[in-house]
N, C-alpha and C positions, 0 to 999 in steps of 0.2 A: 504494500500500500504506500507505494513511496510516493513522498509530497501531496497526500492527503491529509491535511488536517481538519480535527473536530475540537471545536470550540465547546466545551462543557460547561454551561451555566445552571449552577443551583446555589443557593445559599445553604445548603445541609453538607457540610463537608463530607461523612459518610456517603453521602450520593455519592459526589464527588469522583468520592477514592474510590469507589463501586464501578461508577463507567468508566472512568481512567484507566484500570487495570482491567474490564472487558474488550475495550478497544483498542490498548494497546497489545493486549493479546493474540489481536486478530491484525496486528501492523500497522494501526493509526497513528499517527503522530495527535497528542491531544494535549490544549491548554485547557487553563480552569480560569472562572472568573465565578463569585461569591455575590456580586449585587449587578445590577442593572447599567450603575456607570461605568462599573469594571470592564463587563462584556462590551458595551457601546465600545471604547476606548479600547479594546484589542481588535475590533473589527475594522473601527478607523484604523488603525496602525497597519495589519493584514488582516484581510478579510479568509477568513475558514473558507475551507469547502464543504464543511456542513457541522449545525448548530442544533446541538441539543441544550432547548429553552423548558428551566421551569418557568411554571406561570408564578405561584406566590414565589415573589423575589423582594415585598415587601413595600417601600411606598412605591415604586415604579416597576410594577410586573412585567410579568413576562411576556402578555399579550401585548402591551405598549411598548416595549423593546422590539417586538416581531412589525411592530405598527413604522416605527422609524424606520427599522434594515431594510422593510419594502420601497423605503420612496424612492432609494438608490442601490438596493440589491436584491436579486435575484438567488443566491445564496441558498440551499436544502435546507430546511429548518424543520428540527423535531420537536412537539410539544413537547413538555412534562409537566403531570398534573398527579397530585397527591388525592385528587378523587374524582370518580368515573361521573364528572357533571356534563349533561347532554349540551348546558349553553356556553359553556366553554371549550368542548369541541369543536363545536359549531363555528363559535365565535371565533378561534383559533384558525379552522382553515378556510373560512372566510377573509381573514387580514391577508394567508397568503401562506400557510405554515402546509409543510408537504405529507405531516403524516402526526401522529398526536400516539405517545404511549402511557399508558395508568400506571402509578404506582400502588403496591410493590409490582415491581415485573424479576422477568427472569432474562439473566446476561443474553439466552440463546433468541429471544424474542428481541432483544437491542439489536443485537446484532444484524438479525434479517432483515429487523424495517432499516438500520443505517444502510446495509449492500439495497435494501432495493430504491431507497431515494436517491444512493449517487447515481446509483444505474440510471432510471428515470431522467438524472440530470444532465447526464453523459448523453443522452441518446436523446434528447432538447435539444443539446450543445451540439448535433454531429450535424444539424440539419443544414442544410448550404443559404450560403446569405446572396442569393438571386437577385439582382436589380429588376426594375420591373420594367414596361414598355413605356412609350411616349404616355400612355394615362398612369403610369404606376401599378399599372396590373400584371402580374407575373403571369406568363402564357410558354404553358411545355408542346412540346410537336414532338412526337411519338407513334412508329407505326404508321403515319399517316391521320394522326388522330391529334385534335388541341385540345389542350386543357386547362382551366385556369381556376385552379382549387380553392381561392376564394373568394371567387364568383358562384363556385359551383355550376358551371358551364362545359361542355365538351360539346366537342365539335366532331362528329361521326367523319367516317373517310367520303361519303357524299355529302357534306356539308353540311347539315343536317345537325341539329340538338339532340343529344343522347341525353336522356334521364336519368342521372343518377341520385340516390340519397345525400345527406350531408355526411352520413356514417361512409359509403364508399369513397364521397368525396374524400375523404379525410385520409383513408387508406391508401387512396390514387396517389396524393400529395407523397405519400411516405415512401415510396416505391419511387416515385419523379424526381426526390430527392437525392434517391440512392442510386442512382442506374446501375446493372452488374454486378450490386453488391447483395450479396448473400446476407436475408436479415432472419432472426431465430424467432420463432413463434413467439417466445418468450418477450424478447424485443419488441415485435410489432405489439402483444399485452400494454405494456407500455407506454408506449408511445401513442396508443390510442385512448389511456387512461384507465386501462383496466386496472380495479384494485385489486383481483386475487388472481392468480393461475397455478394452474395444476400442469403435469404433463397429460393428463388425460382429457384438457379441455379442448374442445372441439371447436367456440366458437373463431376463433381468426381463419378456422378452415373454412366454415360454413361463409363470413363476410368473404374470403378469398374466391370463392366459387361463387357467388352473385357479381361481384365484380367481375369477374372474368366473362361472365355474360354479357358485362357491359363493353367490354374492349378488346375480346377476341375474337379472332377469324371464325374460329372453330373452337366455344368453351370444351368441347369434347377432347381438343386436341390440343392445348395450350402452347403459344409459341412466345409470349410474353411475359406471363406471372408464370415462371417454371417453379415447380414443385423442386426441392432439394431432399431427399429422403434424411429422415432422422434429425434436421434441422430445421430448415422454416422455407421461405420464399427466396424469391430471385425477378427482377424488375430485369429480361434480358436481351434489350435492347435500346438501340443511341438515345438518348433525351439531347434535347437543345432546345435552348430560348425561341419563340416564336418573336418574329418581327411584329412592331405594333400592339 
């Protein structure tokens, strides 16, 4: 986990010394800060790659510390909460917080929600930063096919409107993003928002086979969302900028 670090904010030292030595178990590099101005003041100084926030931190919580990091950072941020209140939840990933865990927990449950917010974060970050056309609308040419995912528009190979959902939508983008690149089901979970996956879940197959309805020659016969056995998907074919 090199050059990942976790900003550990609680005022309970025992927390503390509890996530300190789960995380650097698992190879995090981790600072601690005790109150509210502590943690501001190490984030200005470097900013973590990801924050585990209690909420009582006493006169300036922990929601109001997650309320600042947002106006200038994008930052993973964990809640922590010494009790399972539904409006501090709530409220928490409303401000912008990526995941929230109750105490007491247990190290191996830290640990999955922190791998799965960087993942999440990591795979935010891979997405390409496209300039858009003379309106500022990013437009893919694929196959003979446009698209312009936040439009939610496609342009069939007869020129034509193809109807897609804003769920497909969403998936096309992910795929336009990556040309050629092999992405893992797991991945796509992700990056589409899914909060739980299993290996036994089906749905990214089931969204992947409605798509392909929408933008293959022959859904029977896939020549562009190839199937990769045992892994995930594959977008296998040139993307480039549409003119205009």
């Amino acid at each position: 986990m090199e050059n990942v670090r976790v900003l550990v904010v609680d005022d309970d030292a025992k927390v503390r010394t509890l996530l300190r030595r789960c995380l650097e178990s698992d190879g995090y590099s981790v600072s601690e800060a005790d109150r509210a101005e502590a943690a501001l003041a190490a984030i200005d100084v470097a900013t973590p790659s990801l924050i585990t926030l209690d909420i009582n931190l006493g006169e300036t919580d922990g929601l109001e510390v997650a309320r600042i990091v947002r106006r200038t950072s994008d930052v993973p941020i964990i809640m922590v909460s010494g009790k399972d209140d539904v409006i501090d939840r709530v409220v928490g990933l409303e401000i912008g917080a990526d995941d929230y865990i109750t105490k007491p927990f247990h190290v191996r449950e830290v640990l999955a929600r922190v791998r799965t917010v960087l993942r999440r974060a990591a795979a935010r970050a891979t997405t390409d930063d496209v300039p858009g056309g003379s309106d500022g609308v990013v437009r893919y040419e694929f196959d003979g096919l446009v698209a312009s995912p936040e439009r939610f528009e496609l342009q069939d190979r007869d020129g034509l409107q193809a109807q897609l959902t804003s769920g497909e939508f969403k998936l096309l983008a992910i795929f336009l993003a990556r040309p050629k690149r092999v992405i893992s089901r797991e991945a796509l979970m992700d990056l589409l928002g899914g909060a739980e996956w299993t290996p036994l879940d089906r749905t990214i197959d089931n969204q992947v086979a409605r798509l392909r309805k929408k933008v293959e020659r022959d859904s029977s016969n896939p020549t562009l969302i190839k199937s990769v056995r045992g892994v995930g998907y594959v977008l296998a074919c040139d993307v480039k900028q549409a003119a205009g």
